[in-house]
N, C-alpha and C positions, 0 to 999 in steps of 0.2 A: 800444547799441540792438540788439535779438534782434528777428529777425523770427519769429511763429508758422512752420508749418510750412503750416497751412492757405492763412495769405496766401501766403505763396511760390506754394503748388502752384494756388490762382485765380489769380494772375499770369502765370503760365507759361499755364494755361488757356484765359485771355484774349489771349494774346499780346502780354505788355507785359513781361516778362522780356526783359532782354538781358544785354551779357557787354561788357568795355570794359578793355584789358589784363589778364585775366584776371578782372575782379572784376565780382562780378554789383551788378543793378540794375534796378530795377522802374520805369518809367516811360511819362507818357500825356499828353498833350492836359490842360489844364487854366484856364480862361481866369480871371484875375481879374472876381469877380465885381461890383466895386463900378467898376472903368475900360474893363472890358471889351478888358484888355490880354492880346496871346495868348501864354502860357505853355507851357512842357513843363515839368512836375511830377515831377522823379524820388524818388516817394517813400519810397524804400526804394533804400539800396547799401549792400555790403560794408563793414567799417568802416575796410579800409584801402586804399579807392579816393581818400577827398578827401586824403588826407595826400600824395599822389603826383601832384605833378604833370603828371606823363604819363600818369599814367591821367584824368586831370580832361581832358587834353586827347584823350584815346585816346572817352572818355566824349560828348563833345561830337560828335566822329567818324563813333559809334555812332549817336548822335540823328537829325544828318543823313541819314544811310546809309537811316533809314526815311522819308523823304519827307515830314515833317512840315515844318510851316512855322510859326514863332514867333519872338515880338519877345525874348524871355527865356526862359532855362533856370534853373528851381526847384530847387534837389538839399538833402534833406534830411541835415545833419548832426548824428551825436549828441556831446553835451557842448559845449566850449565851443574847439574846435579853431577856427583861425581859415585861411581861407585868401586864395590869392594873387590881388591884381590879375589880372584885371579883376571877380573875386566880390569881391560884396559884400551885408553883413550886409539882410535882407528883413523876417524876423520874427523874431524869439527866444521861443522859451518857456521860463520859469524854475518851477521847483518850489519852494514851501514846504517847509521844513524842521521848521516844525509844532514846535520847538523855543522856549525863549523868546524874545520880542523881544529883538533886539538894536540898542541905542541907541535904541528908543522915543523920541517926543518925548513931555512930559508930556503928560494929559488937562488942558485945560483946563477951567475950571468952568462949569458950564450945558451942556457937549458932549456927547449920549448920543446911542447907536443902536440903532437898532429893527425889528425885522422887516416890511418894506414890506406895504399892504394893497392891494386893488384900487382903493379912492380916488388913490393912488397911480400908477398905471399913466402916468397922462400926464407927470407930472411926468419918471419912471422914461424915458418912450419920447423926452421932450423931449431927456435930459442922453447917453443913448446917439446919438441926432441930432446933439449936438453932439461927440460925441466921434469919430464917425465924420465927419463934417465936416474934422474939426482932422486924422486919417488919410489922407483923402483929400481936400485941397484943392482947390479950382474943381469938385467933382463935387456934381451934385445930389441930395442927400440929404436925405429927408423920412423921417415918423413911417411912410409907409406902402413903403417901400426893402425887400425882402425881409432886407436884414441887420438892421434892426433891427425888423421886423414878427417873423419867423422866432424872435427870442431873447424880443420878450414872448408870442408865443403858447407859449413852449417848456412842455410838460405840467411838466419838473424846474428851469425857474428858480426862484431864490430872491433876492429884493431885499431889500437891508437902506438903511434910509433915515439918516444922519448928521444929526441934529439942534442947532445953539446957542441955547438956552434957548427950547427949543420951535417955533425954525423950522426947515424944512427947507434944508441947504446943500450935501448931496449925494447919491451913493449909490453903493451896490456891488453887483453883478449877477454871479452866478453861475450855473452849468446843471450841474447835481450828479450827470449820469448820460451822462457822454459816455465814450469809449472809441476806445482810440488802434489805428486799424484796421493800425496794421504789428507792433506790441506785445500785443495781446489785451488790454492794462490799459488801467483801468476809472477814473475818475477825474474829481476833479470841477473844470472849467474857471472862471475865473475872469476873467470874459469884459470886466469895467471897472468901473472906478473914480474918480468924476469928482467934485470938490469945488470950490463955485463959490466961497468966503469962502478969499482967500489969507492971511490971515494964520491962520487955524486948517487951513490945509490938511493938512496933515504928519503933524498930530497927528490928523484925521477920518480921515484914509486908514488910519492904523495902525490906529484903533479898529474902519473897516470889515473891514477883511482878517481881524482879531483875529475877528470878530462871522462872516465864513465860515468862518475855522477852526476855530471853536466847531460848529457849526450843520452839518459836513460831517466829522463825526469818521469816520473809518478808510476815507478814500479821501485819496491824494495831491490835493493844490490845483495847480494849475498855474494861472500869467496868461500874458501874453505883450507884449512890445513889440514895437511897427511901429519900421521906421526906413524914415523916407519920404525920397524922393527929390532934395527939399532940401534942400541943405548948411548951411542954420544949421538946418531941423527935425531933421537926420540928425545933426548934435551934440549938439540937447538930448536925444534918444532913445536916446542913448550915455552922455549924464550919468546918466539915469534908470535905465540896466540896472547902470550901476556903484555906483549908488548903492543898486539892490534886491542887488545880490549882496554888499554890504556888510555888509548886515542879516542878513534871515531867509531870503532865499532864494538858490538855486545854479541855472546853466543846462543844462536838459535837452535842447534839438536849436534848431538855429536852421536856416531855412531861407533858402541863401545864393542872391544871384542873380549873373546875367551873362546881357550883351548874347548873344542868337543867332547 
């Protein structure tokens, strides 16, 4: 991960640059927005600050030292470096490899997908409802929640609807003009993917991601896994990332946490 030169020099500007054994680091205030849990956000370090233990802990140090007050520390890592107790894995985001399927499940017969129309919308606002539901359990999440208001008003979503034999069983929801504010790349997110009929699951979800890959040629795809706070959720969300980095896709930063 490269940081523009531009972000650096607004960070420094703003005064969210700091220094933490030697290795710099961009960080700020940032609360989750769906728990309302208070965060410090380091979205931008050196890339060989998380590899060193003493600096992760010189790092922490640092944080303190400004007089902030938070239940968790966010530190962006690139690739798929993994680090020490007491961090642990928050989000991952993986890149599409935009290469062919690997191990595809078949297409079954009557299964096709389609580019979502406004008749659509509620369906589309229901299954993002429930997906952020199943992310953030015991929190109350409705059609009108800014995370899931904010992604059907988005001017660049694009929904594709998964159909078997003409009904609707799920969808995939992308935002094809978003841009990674420490990178300057540009890049189209691939914000969910939710299929209600489990025994065509597998095979709808390949055909959906196939149908953004198609439909968002010559921008990187990126999605991303949560890994929630629950010890059997936080295993199936480990099966899930092993299982996409199996295929078609590789991980490009995950954002790890630890207690404040």
């Amino acid at each position: 991960m490269t940081a523009t030169r531009e972000y650096l020099r607004r960070a420094a500007s703003a005064g969210l640059a700091g220094e933490a054994a030697g290795f710099g680091f961009v960080a700020d205030r940032c609360d989750d927005p769906f728990t309302g849990r208070r965060q410090i956000l380091v979205e931008y370090c050196d890339p060989g600050l998380p590899a060193s233990p003493a600096a992760l802990d010189a790092l922490r140090g640092a944080l303190r030292a400004r007089g902030l007050e938070a239940d968790a520390v966010l530190l962006r890592v690139g690739g798929d470096l993994r680090l020490p107790a007491p961090w642990r894995p928050r989000l991952t985001y993986v890149r599409h490899d935009r290469g062919p399927a690997a191990g595809a499940a078949p297409c079954p017969a009557g299964l096709t997908v389609r580019p979502a129309t406004r008749a659509d919308d509620a369906r589309v606002s229901d299954w993002l409802v429930q997906a952020f539901r199943t992310t953030y359990p015991g929190q109350e999440v409705t059609s009108a929640h800014p995370g899931v208001a904010d992604i059907m008003a988005a001017a660049d979503r694009l929904s594709f609807i998964a159909e078997l034999h003409g009904e609707p069983i799920g969808h995939g929801t992308v935002l094809t003009a978003e841009q990674d504010s420490v990178t300057g790349e540009e890049f189209t997110e691939l914000v969910d993917t939710l299929v209600d009929d489990a025994r065509h699951r597998r095979a709808a979800i390949a055909a959906l991601v196939a149908a953004a890959v198609e439909a968002t040629e010559g921008r990187p795809l990126c999605g991303h896994v949560v890994h929630p706070y629950e010890p059997g959720a936080a295993r199936s969300a480990d099966s899930v990332l092993r299982a996409l980095v199996a295929g078609d896709w590789s991980v490009d930063h995950c954002f790890w946490e630890s207690p404040w």
